[in-house]
Each structure stands twice: as structure tokens, then as C-alpha cells.
N, C-alpha and C positions, 0 to 999 in steps of 0.2 A: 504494500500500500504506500503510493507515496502523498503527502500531505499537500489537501490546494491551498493557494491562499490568490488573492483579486487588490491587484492594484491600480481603486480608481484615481488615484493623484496623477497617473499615466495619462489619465483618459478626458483629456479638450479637445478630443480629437471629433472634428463633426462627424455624425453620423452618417452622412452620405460620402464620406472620405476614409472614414474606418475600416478599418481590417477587422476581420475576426482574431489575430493577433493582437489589435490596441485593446480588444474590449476582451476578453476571456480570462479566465481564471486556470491559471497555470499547477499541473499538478491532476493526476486521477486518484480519488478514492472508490478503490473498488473489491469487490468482493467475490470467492467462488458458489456455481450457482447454489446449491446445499447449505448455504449459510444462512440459519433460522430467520425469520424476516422480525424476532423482535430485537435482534442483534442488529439490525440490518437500521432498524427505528433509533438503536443508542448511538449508534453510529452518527447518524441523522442530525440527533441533537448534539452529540458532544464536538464535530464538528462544524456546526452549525451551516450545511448545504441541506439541499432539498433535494439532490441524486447522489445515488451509488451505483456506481457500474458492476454488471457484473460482468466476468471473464470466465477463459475454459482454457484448459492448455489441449491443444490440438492435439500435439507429439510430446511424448514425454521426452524427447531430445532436445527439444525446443523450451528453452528455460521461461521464453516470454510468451507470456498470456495474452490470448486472443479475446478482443471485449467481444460481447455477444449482444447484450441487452442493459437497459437502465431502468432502477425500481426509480420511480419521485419519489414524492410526500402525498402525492393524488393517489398512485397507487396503493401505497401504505393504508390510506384513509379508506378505499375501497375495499381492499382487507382485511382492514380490521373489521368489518362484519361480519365475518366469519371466524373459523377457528383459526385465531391467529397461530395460537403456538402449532400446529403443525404444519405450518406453512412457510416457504422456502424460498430464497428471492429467486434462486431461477424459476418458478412456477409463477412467480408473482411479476416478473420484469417486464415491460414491454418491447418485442422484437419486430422488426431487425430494429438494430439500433442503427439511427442516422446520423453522419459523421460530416465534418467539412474541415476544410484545410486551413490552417490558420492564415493563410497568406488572401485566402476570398476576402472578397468584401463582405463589409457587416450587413450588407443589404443583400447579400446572398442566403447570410443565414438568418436570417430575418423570414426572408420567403419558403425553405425551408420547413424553418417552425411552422410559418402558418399552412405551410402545404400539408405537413405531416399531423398538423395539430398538437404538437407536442414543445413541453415545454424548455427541454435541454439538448443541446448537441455534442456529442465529442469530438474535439478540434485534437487533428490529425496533424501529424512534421507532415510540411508539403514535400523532403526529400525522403523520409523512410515510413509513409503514411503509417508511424506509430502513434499512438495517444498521448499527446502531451497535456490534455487538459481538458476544461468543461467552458461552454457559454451558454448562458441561460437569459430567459426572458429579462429578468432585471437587467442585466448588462446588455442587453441591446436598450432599454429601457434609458439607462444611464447616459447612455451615448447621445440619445435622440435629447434627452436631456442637456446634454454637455454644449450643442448647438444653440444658439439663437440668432432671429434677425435683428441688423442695425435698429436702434429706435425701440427695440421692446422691450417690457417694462414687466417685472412682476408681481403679482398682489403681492402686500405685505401682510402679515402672519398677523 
């Protein structure tokens, strides 16, 4: 597991100029599929994201893990109406997991999400299309955020 973390201080970058690299959160936290889904929820909170990937290793020769699928927090919530404790993130993930290159534009993965309806993607090395990371609705959110036009003004609080 390697730890994410999102740095928006990076990120003035307009969102119709952004990369899915200025706006993503660097790092996967991920899981194998068998991994109880209330492990999957502490996970959740003590990291404080809203996805865990999960992975399979293909070849046991191959030391690196193939992502497969991504639990949310919507899933989790859908789950938990049932019997949580015998439930497993790979039964519970949603597949295929859809990926994008950190080097696209943010307005790639923007269309994407809403193509897919979904609310995270994992950002791929554009040279060894490995997982380097997550972007999520907030950070495309942030971004559109981070723009404004000449002249505009914002309510005050």
C-alpha cells in the first residue's frame, strides 16, 4: 500500500489548462480482492479518501499488482444493507475500473466520470501505464474552482 496525499497549493492551474497530473492525488491505496469490506471502511476513515483500489496479482512472478476494481464510500453505503461482515471488497468493487493518464487533460477526465458515472479514476504513468495515483470529483471540482473571470466577484461569507 502506498500512502496518497493531494496537493492543492499546486493547483491555480485553470481548469480548462489542467492536466490530470496538476489536479490528482498522488499515491494508491489499495487492497486484495478478499479483504473484509469492514477493513476496507477503517481504511476509509483512517485515511481519510472515499476509494480503495483493489488489485490481483496476475503471475505470481510478477511482484506488481494488477488494479482490477474501486470500492467508494457509495458502495460501502450500498452495502452496508446487507451483511456487511461477510462481505468482501472484491464482490463489492465496481468493474472495470477506468483509468486515465496523468498527462490528459482535466477535461478528459472530467468526461470520463460523467461518461462512466462514476466518481474516481486511477491516473496511470503515461510511460509504464502503472498506477500512480487517484483523481476524484473534488479535484476536478477544485480546479474549476481555482479559475475565475476578470471582474468576478465572490459573495462574502
Amino acid at each position: 500500500m502506498v500512502y496518497a496525499h493531494h496537493r492543492p497549493e499546486l493547483l491555480p492551474v485553470a481548469f480548462d489548462a489542467a492536466t490530470v497530473g496538476d489536479a490528482m492525488s498522488r499515491g494508491v491505496i489499495s487492497v486484495p480482492p478478499e479483504t473484509p469490506l469492514r477493513v476496507v471502511a477503517r481504511m476509509m476513515t483512517t485515511f481519510h479518501v472515499h476509494a480503495i483500489f483493489v488489485f490481483e496479482h496476475v503471475d505470481e512472478d510478477d511482484e506488481a499488482p494488477r488494479l482490477w476494481a474501486v470500492v467508494s464510500d457509495l458502495d460501502l453505503v450500498a452495502a452496508a444493507q446487507g451483511d456487511i461482515a461477510t462481505q468482501t471488497a472484491g464482490a463489492t468493487a465496481v468493474t472495470p475500473l477506468v483509468t486515465v493518464s496523468a498527462n490528459s487533460a482535466l477535461t478528459d477526465a472530467a468526461g470520463l466520470m460523467a461518461q462512466h458515472g462514476i466518481a474516481h479514476l486511477a491516473v496511470t504513468d503515461p510511460e509504464t501505464s502503472r498506477p500512480i495515483g487517484v483523481i476524484s470529483t473534488l479535484d476536478i471540482a477544485q480546479a474549476v474552482a481555482a479559475g475565475h473571470d476578470p471582474g468576478e466577484t465572490f459573495p462574502s461569507a
